[in-house]
N, C-alpha and C positions, 0 to 999 in steps of 0.2 A: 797416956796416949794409947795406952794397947786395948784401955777399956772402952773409950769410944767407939760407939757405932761406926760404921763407914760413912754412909751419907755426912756426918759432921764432919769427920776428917778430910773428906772433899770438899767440902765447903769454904772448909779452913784452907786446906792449901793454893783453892782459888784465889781467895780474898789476899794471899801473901801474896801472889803472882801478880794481882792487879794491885796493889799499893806499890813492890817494886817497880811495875810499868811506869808507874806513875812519876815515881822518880827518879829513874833511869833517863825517861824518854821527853819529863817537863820539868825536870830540876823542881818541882814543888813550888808555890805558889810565890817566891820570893826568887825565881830564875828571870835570868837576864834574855832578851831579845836582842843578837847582834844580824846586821844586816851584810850581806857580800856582796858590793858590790864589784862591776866590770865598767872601765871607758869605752865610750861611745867615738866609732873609729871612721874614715871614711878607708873606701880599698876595691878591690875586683868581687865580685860574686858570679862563681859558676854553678846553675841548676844543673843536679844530674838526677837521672836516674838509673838507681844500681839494678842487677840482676846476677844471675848465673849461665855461664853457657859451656857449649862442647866445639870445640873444633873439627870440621869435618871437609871431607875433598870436595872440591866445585862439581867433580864428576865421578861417581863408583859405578864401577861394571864388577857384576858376578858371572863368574861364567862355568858352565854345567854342562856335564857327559851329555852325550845326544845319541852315543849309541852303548851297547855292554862288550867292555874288553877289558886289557889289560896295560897297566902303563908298562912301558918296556925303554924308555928315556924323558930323561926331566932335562930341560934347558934353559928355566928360569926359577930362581930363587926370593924370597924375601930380600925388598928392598934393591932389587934389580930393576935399572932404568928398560923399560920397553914400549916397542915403537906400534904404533895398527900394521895387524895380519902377522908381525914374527911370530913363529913358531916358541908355544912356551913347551911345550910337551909332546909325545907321540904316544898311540895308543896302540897293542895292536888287537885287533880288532876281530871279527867274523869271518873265518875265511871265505873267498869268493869273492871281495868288494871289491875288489881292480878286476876280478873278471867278468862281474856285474857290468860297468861301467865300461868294458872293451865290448859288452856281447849287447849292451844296448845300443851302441855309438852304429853298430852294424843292422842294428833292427832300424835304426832311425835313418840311415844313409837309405836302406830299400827303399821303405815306407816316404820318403823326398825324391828315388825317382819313382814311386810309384803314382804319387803324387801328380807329379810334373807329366807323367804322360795321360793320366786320367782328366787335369786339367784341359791337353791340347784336345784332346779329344770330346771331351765336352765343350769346346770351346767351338770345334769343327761341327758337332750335331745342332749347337743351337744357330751358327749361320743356317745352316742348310735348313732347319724348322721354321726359321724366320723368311725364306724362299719359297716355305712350304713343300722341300722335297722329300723333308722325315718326315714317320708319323707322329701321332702329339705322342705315343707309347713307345718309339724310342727314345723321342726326347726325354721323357720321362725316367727312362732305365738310365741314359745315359747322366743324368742329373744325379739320380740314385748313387749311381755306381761313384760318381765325382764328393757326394755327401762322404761316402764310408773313405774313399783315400785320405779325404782330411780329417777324419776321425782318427784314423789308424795313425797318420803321421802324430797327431795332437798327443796321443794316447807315448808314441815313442819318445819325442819329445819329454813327459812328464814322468815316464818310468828312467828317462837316463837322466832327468836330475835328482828324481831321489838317490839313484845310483849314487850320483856324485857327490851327495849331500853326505850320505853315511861314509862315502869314502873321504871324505873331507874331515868330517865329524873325526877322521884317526889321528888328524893334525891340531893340537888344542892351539887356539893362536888367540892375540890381543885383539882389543876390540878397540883400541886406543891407544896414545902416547900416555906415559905415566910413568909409573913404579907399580912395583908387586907388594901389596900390603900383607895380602895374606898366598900362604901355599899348602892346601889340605892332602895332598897326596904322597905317597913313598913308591917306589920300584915295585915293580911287581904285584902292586894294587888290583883287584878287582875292581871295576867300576862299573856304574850305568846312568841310564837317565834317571831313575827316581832316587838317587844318592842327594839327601837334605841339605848336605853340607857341600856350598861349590868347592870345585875343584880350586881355583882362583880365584881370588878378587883384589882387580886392579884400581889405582885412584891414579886420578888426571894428573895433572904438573903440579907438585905440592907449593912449588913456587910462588901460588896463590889457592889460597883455602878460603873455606868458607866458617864463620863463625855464630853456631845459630846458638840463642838464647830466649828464655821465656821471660816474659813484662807480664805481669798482673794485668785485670784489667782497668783498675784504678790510675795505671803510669800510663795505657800503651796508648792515651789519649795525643800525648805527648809526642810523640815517636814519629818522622817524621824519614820518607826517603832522599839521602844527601847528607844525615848529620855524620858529625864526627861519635866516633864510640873511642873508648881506652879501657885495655883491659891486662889482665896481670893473671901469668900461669906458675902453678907451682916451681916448676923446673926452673924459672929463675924470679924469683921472690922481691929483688931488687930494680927491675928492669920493667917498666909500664909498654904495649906496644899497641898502636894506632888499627883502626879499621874505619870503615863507613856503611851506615846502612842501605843495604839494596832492596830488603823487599819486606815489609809488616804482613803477616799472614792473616786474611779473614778468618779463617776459621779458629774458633774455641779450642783448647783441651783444659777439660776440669777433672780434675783428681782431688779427692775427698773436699768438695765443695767449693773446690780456689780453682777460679778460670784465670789462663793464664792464653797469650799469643807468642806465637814464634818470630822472632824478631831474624831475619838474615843481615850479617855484612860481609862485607868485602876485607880480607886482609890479603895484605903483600908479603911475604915471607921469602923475600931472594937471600935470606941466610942458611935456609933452610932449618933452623933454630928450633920454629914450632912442627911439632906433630898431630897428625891427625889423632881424635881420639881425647886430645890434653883437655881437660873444665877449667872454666877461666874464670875470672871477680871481675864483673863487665860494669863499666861505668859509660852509660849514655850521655854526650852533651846536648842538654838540650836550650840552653841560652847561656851567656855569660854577656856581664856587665860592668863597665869600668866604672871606678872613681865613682862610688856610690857612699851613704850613707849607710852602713849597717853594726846591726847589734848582735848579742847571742841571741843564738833561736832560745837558750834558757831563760832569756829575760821573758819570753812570750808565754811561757809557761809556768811562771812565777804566782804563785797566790798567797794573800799575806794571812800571817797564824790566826787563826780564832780569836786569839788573846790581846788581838791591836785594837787601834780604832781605825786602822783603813780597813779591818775584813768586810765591815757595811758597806762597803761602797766598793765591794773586788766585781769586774769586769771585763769586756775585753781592750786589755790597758796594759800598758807599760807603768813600772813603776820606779818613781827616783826617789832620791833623798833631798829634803830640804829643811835644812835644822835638826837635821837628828829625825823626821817625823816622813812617815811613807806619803808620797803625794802620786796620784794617778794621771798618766799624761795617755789620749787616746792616739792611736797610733793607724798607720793606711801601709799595710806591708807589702812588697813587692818578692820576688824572685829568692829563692832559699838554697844553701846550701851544705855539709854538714855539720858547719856549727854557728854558722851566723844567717843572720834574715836580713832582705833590704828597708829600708825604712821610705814609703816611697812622700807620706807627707804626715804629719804630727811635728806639735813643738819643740823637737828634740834637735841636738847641735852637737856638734863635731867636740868631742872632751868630755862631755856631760858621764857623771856615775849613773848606772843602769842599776835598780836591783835583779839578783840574778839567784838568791836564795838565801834564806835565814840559817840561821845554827839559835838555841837556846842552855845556855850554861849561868854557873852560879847558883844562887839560894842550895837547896839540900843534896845538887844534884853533886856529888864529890868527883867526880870525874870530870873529863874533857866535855865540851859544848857538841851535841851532836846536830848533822843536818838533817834535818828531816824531807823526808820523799815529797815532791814536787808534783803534782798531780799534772798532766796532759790537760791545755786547753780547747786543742781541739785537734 
């Protein structure tokens, strides 16, 4: 062996590779053909479609610095139930923002009676223009002069709400009833407005969540607002839990060439059990069907060995046994699910053996009968 060339010696060890094949995987030319079959049953068949999803709150508010201070008390925690407007936090802030908001409140009280007597007064020149006892150039001054009061007041007005806004801005408050999912801040923080990360973010009454999932778009044809969905989260493995879909999303997302739609449902969660965040194994109903006729979906995928005499005649066909010999029955399938298909009309009956997949043992093959792989018919 060591004086052979290479190329021989490859040659050789192919040819032992494929003669092993050969009788490993066809017992040699004296192997046995047994058939497996399955009864043909009547019973319920539910269509689903599976997917993946994420749990998530019916409502998320972020909520973000609006001016630059410092926290100086926290009053809400992760996982703290809170109500719209409490107080989660205090800032403090820029000095001067309460005296802002005292020294506009006085700009604004002038500027409303200054207001009010520019009005009467305009009000008194344009009778009297109208009697013709002004000239049109007092009327005119005195219109003037009535334009800039209501500017001035308008102008007071919008500098004491900014006021109030930045001083408000020192109170972090809820935006909603909920809980506190997240809390980004500690004592004594620096904050501002362009800080990436909110300060808060709250989610609505976890009571009821939302559970959004992607369908291909091969399933989402299917998918329908009203049906029943079931789905199963880690956290308890044993325990399946209900929702219904609310809303099929128009629009696409494709990642590396597989478009998929967002499917929303509705779950009730009064255990509070599920968490936002949890990925779930979502199963869509999308019909189920009593007291049917059906078979393995293996039986639909069944094609008989090269080495018969039904391979001439493999189809799209069910196949049985009759005598010992594979006989081809055509079949009209209805509704699927994940292991049997319905049989919606073909000559088949309730008992009947289905073939469902070969195994080949005997002749040289010295070991057990193996099954060989079953090719997809469609």
């Amino acid at each position: 062996m060591k004086n052979l060339p290479r190329s021989k010696l490859l040659y050789a060890l192919a040819g032992v590779i494929v003669i092993a094949g050969y009788f490993i995987f066809f017992g040699g030319e004296e192997g046995e053909i047994k058939y497996v079959t399955q009864k043909i049953e009547r019973g319920d068949i539910t269509s689903l479609v599976r997917a993946s999803g994420t749990l998530k709150p019916t409502k998320e508010a972020k909520i973000y610095s609006q001016i630059n201070g410092t926290i100086k008390e926290i009053r809400s925690e992760v996982n703290d139930e809170v109500e719209k407007d409490q107080v989660l936090a205090l800032v403090e802030g820029p000095e001067g923002l309460s005296g802002d908001v005292e020294y506009f409140k006085e700009i604004l009280k002038k500027t409303t009676t200054d207001l009010e007597i520019s009005t009467n007064s305009h009000e008194a020149s344009k009778r009297l223009y109208e009697k013709e006892l002004v000239s049109r150039e007092e009327f005119n001054k005195s219109l003037s002069e009535h334009s800039m009061a209501v500017a001035a007041r308008e102008k007071a007005q919008a500098d004491l709400d900014t006021a109030q806004r930045r001083l408000d801005a020192t109170r972090i408050t809820s935006i909603l009833d909920g809980i506190v999912l997240e809390k980004n801040i500690i004592m004594g923080e620096q904050i501002h407005p362009n800080k990436s990360e909110p300060l808060y973010v709250l989610a609505e009454n976890p009571q009821t969540l939302h559970l959004v999932s992607n369908v291909s778009e091969a399933d989402i044809g299917k998918i329908k607002e009203g049906q029943d969905v079931l789905f199963r989260v880690d956290a308890f493995p044993g325990k399946s839990f209900s929702a219904k879909v609310k809303r099929v999303s128009n629009s696409p997302s494709v990642k590396n060439d597989v478009v998929t739609y967002d499917v929303t449902c509705i779950v009730e969660n009064p255990e509070l059990e599920l968490k936002p965040g949890m990925t779930a194994e979502v199963k869509k109903v999308i019909s189920t069907k009593k007291d049917v006729l059906k078979i393995p979906t293996a039986a639909l995928r069944f094609i008989p060995p090269k080495s018969s005499a039904a391979a001439a005649e493999a189809g799209e066909n069910a196949w049985v046994l009759k005598q010992g010999k594979l006989s081809p029955v055509a079949v009209e399938t209805g509704i699927s699910d994940d292991f049997h298909t319905e049989i919606v009309n073909g000559s088949l009956s309730e008992g009947d053996q289905i073939v469902v997949e070969y195994t080949i043992s005997g002749g040289n093959n010295k070991g057990p009968g193996f099954a060989l792989p079953q090719p997809k018919r469609f």
